[in-house]
C-alpha positions, 0 to 999 in steps of 0.5 A, spaced: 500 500 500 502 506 498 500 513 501 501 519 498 503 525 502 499 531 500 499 537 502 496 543 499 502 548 497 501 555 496 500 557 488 501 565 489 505 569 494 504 577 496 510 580 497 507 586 501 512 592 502 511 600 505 519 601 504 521 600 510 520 592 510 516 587 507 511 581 509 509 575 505 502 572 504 501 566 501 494 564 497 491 558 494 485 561 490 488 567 484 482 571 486 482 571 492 490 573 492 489 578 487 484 582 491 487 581 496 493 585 493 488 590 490 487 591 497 493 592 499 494 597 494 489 601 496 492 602 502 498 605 500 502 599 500 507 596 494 505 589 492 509 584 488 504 578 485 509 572 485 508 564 483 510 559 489 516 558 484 519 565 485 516 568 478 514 574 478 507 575 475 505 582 477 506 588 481 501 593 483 503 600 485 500 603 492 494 608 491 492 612 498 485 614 497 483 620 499 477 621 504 472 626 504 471 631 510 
Protein backbone atom coordinates (compact mmCIF):
# COMPACT_ATOMS: atom_id res chain seq x y z
CA UNK A 1 0.00 0.00 0.00
CA UNK A 2 1.19 3.28 -0.93
CA UNK A 3 0.46 6.65 1.00
CA UNK A 4 0.71 9.95 -0.87
CA UNK A 5 1.72 12.84 1.39
CA UNK A 6 -0.08 15.97 0.11
CA UNK A 7 -0.40 18.67 1.08
CA UNK A 8 -1.70 21.99 -0.29
CA UNK A 9 1.43 24.13 -1.36
CA UNK A 10 0.76 27.97 -1.93
CA UNK A 11 0.01 28.92 -5.53
CA UNK A 12 0.60 32.71 -5.40
CA UNK A 13 2.55 34.66 -2.71
CA UNK A 14 2.21 38.66 -1.99
CA UNK A 15 5.27 40.35 -1.24
CA UNK A 16 3.59 43.44 0.81
CA UNK A 17 6.42 46.34 1.16
CA UNK A 18 5.52 50.06 2.78
CA UNK A 19 9.70 50.91 2.15
CA UNK A 20 10.98 50.03 5.01
CA UNK A 21 10.20 46.37 5.09
CA UNK A 22 8.30 43.57 3.63
CA UNK A 23 5.98 40.85 4.65
CA UNK A 24 4.74 37.99 2.81
CA UNK A 25 1.49 36.43 2.09
CA UNK A 26 0.62 33.07 0.64
CA UNK A 27 -2.65 32.11 -1.04
CA UNK A 28 -4.03 29.14 -2.80
CA UNK A 29 -7.01 30.76 -4.92
CA UNK A 30 -5.50 33.54 -7.77
CA UNK A 31 -8.96 35.66 -7.00
CA UNK A 32 -8.51 35.67 -3.71
CA UNK A 33 -4.50 36.96 -3.96
CA UNK A 34 -5.41 39.31 -6.38
CA UNK A 35 -7.96 41.04 -4.22
CA UNK A 36 -6.17 40.90 -1.64
CA UNK A 37 -3.41 42.72 -3.36
CA UNK A 38 -5.82 45.07 -4.74
CA UNK A 39 -6.39 45.75 -1.16
CA UNK A 40 -3.05 46.33 -0.37
CA UNK A 41 -2.53 48.53 -2.57
CA UNK A 42 -5.20 50.85 -1.95
CA UNK A 43 -3.87 51.24 1.48
CA UNK A 44 -0.98 52.91 0.23
CA UNK A 45 1.37 49.66 0.40
CA UNK A 46 3.89 48.36 -3.00
CA UNK A 47 2.78 44.52 -3.91
CA UNK A 48 4.68 42.28 -5.87
CA UNK A 49 2.39 39.02 -7.01
CA UNK A 50 4.76 36.08 -7.31
CA UNK A 51 4.25 32.09 -8.38
CA UNK A 52 5.15 29.60 -5.26
CA UNK A 53 8.16 29.26 -7.60
CA UNK A 54 9.56 32.60 -7.40
CA UNK A 55 8.23 34.15 -10.70
CA UNK A 56 7.23 37.30 -10.90
CA UNK A 57 3.67 37.58 -12.03
CA UNK A 58 2.78 41.03 -11.48
CA UNK A 59 3.16 44.00 -9.15
CA UNK A 60 0.72 46.61 -8.06
CA UNK A 61 1.55 50.42 -7.15
CA UNK A 62 0.37 51.95 -3.93
CA UNK A 63 -2.58 54.02 -4.23
CA UNK A 64 -3.83 56.14 -0.91
CA UNK A 65 -7.37 57.07 -1.41
CA UNK A 66 -8.43 60.23 -0.32
CA UNK A 67 -11.20 60.75 2.05
CA UNK A 68 -13.59 63.45 2.29
CA UNK A 69 -14.34 65.52 5.17
Amino acid sequence: MRTTAHSDSPTVLLRVSDGTFHMHRSFTDFAQATRSAEAYAGAGFQVAMMSATGRFLMGFEPRRQRIAV
